[in-house]
C-alpha positions as CSV (number, residue, x, y, z in Angstrom):
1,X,9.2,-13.6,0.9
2,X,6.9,-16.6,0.4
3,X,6.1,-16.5,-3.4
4,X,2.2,-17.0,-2.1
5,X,1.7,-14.2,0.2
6,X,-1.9,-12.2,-0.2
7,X,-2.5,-9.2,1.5
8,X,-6.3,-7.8,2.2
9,X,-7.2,-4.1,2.7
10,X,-10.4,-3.1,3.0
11,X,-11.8,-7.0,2.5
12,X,-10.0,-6.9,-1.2
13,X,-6.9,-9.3,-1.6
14,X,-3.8,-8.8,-3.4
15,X,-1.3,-11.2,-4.1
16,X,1.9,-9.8,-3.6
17,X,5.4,-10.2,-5.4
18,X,8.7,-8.9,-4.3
19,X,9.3,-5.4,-5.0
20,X,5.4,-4.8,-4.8
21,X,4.1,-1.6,-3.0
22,X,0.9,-1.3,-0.6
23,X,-0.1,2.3,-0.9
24,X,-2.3,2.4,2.7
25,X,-3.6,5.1,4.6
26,X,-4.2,5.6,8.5
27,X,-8.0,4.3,7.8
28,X,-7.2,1.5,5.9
29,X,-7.9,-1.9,7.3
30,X,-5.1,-4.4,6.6
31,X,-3.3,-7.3,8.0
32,X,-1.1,-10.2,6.0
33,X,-2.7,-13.5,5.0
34,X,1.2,-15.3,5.4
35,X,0.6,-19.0,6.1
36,X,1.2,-19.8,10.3
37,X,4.4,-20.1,10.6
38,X,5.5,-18.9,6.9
39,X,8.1,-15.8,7.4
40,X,7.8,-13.0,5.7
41,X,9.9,-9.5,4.9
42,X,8.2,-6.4,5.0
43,X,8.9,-2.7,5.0
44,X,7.0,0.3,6.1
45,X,7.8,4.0,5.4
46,X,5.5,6.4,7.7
47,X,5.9,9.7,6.4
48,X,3.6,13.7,8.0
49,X,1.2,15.1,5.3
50,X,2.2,18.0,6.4
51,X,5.8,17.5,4.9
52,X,4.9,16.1,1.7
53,X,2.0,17.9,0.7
54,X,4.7,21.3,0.9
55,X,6.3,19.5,-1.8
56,X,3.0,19.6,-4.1
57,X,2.5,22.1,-7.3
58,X,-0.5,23.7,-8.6
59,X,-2.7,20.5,-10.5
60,X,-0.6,17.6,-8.5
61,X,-1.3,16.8,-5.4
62,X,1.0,14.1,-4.1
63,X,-1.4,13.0,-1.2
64,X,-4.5,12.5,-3.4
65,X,-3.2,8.4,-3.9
66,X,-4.2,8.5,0.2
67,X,-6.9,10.9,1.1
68,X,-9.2,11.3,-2.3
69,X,-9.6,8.1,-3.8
70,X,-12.5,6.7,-5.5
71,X,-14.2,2.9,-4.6
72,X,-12.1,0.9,-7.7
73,X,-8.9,2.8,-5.9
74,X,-6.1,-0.4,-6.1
75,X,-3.7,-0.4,-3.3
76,X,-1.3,-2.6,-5.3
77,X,1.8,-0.5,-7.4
78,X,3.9,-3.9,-9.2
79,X,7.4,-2.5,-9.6
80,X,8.5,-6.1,-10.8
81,X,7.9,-7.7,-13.9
């Protein structure tokens, strides 16, 4: 991956390292900001609400990081680092 790659969702820009994770939902609006021409390695896991939220407990909700999320939400999770 190009050690310079940004990312905007929502008009906010990240700049991403390897091993970085977009959180995104269906009404997010997103797209790469790669240099023309620059390649670039991505993954994308797609996954039914209706499957994970059956694997939620009472006081956690796993979907709330895509569907209840307040204006300062950040997109970004760094694994690296």
């Amino acid at each position: 991956m190009n050690e310079a790659l940004e990312y905007q969702v929502n008009g906010a820009r990240y700049s991403l390292a390897k091993g970085d994770i977009l959180v995104l939902n269906q009404f997010d609006i997103h797209q790469s900001l790669a240099a023309p021409g620059e390649p670039y390695h991505r993954q994308v896991t797609v996954f039914y609400p209706e499957l994970v939220s059956s694997w939620s407990v009472p006081g956690y909700d796993l979907l709330r990081c895509f569907d209840r999320r307040d204006r300062e939400f950040n997109h970004l999770v760094r694994l690296s680092r």
